[in-house]
C-alpha positions in Angstrom: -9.3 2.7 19.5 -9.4 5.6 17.3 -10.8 5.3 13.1 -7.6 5.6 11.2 -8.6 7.6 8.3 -7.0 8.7 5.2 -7.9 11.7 2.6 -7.6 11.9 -0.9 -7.7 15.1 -1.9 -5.2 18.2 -4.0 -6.4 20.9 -2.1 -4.1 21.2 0.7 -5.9 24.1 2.3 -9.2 21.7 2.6 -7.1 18.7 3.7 -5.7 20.3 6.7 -9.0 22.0 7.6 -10.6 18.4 7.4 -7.7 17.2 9.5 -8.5 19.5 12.1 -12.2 18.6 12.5 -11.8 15.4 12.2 -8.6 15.1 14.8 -10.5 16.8 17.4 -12.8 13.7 17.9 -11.6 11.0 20.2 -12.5 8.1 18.2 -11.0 9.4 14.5 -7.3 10.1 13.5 -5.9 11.4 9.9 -3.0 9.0 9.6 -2.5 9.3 6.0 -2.9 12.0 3.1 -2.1 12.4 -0.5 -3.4 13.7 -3.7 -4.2 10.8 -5.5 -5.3 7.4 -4.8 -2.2 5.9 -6.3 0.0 8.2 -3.6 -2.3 6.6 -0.4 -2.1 2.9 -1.7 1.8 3.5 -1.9 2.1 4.5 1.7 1.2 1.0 2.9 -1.2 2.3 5.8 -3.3 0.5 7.8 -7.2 2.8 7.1 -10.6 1.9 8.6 -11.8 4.9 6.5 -10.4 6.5 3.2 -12.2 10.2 2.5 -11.9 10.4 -1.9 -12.2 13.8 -3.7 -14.7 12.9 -6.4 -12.8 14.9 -9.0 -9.0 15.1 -8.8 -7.4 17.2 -11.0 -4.8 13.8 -11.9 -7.8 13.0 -14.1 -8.3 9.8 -12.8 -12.0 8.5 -13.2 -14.1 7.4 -9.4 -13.9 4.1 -11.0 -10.5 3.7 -11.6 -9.3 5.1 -8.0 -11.9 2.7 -6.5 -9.8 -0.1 -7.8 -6.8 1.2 -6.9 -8.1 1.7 -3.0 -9.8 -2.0 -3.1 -6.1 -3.0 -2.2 -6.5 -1.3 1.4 -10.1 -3.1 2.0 -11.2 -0.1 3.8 -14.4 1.6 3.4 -14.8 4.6 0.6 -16.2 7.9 1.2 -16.1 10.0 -1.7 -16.4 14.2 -1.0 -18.2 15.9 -3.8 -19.8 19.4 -4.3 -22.2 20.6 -3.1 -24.6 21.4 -6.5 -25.3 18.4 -8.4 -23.0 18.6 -11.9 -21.1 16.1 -10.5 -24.1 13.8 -9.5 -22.6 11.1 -12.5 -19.5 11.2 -10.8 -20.9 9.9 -7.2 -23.2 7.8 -9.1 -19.9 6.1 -10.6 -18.0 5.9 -7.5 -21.2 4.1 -6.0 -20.9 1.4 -8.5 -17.2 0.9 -7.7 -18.0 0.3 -4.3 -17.9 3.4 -2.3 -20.0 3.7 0.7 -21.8 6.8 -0.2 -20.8 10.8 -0.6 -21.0 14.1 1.6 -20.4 17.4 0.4 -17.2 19.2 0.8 -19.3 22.2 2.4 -21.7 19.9 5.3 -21.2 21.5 8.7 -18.1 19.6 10.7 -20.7 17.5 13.1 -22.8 16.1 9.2 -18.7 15.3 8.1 -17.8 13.8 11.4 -21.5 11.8 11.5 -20.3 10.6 8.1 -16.9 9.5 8.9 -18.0 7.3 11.7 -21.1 5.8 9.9 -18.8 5.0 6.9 -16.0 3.7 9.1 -18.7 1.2 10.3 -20.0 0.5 7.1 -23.0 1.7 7.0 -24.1 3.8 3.3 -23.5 7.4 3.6 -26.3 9.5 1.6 -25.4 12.9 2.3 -27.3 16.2 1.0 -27.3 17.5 -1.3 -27.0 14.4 -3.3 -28.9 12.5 -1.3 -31.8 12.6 -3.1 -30.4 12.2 -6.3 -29.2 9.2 -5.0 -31.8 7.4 -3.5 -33.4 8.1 -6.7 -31.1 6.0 -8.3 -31.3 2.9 -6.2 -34.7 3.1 -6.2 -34.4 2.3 -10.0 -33.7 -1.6 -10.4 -31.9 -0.8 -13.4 -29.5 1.6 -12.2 -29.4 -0.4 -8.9 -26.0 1.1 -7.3 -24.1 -2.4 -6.7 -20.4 -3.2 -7.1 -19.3 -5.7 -9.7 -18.5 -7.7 -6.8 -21.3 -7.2 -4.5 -23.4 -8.7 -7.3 -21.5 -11.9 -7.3 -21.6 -12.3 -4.1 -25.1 -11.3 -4.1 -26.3 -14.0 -6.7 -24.3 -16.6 -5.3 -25.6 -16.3 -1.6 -29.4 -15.1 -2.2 -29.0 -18.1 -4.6 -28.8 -20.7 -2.0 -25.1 -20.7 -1.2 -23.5 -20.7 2.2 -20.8 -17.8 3.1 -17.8 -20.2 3.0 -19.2 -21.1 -0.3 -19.7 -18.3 -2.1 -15.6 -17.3 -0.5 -14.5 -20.5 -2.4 -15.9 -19.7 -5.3 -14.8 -15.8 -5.5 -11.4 -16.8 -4.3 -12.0 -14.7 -0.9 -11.9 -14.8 2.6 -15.2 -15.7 4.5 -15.1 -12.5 6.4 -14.8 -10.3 3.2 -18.1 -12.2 2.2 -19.7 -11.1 5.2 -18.7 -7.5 4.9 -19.8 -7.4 1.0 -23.6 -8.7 2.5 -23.4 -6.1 5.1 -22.9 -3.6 2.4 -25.2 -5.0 0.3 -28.1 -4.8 3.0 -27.4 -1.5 3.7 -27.8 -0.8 0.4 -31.2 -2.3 0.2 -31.6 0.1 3.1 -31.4 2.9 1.6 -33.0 2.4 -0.8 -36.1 1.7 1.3 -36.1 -2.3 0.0 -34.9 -3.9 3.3 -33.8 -6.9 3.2 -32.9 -8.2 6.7 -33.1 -11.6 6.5 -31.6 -14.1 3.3 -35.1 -15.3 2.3 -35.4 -11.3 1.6 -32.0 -11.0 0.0 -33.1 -13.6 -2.0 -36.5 -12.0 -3.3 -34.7 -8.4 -4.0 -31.8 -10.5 -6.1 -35.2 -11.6 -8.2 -36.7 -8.0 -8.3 -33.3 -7.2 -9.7 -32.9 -9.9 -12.0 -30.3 -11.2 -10.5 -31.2 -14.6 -10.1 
């Protein structure tokens, strides 16, 4: 079954090039596009993947089209430039949950790479901003979790099971499971695995978490 993907994006040159590359692969399908976040959400599509322009020209904030695309619960990959002006912008978008970023200019096969890794969850660290932002989760204080993801994360390294920590967020069990996948990969890549709950649990006391 192929990735159903959307795009984000207002260039419409650049969204039907990225169509192309990506539609060529067996496993990934453009289903959806629109120019803004609020546009995809309102087109009630099934994604495994949504591909976000870091900087539409709605002037909508990462942040704020993050939340908007947490009604899909699909994974977020956010396309940026490829110098590093907009470095706090992908830093943002972290925060709010995306997956990671790629530059607009990678070669198709880095895109495509991305697309599937992100589909699967897995955190997407692309260059040129790649180094920038492993720097930044290497810093405990600017430690690139979710609102959300830090919840869960004090909840479960704290001692609670996964149906317990659903309960008390008011989620499904599953989405639990998906946060702490994210949450590990995150550790990940920042070089702080954290494979197991006993090591979840000593990262969430680096952090000052718990």
């Amino acid at each position: 079954m192929s990735v159903r993907i959307g795009i984000i994006d207002d260039h419409p040159a650049f969204v039907l090039g990225l169509s192309a590359i990506l539609n060529a692969q067996h496993d990934l399908q453009v289903v959806a596009a629109a120019s803004t976040a609020r546009a995809l959400v309102g087109e009630r599509m099934r994604l495994d993947l949504v591909l976000l322009d870091i900087a539409l020209s709605d002037g909508s904030s990462p942040a704020s089209n993050l939340e908007r695309l947490a009604a899909l619960k699909a994974p977020v990959l956010v396309l940026a430039g490829k110098d590093l002006d907009r470095a706090p912008l992908v830093q943002q978008a972290m925060a709010a949950g995306a997956l990671g970023a790629i530059a607009r200019s990678e070669s198709a096969e880095r895109i495509v790479d991305a697309a599937r890794r992100g589909a699967q969850g897995a955190v997407v660290l692309g260059r040129p901003n790649g180094q920038l932002l492993a720097s930044a989760y290497l810093d405990p204080e600017n430690f690139l979790l979710s609102e959300r993801e830090t919840e869960v994360l004090r909840l479960y390294a704290g001692g609670q099971t996964a149906d317990l920590v659903a309960a008390a967020l008011f989620i499904s069990r599953d989405t639990v499971n998906d946060h702490i996948r994210r949450i590990r990969a995150k550790y990940a890549a920042a070089g702080r695995a954290a494979p197991t709950k006993v090591d979840l649990f000593k990262r969430a006391v680096e952090d000052g978490l718990v």
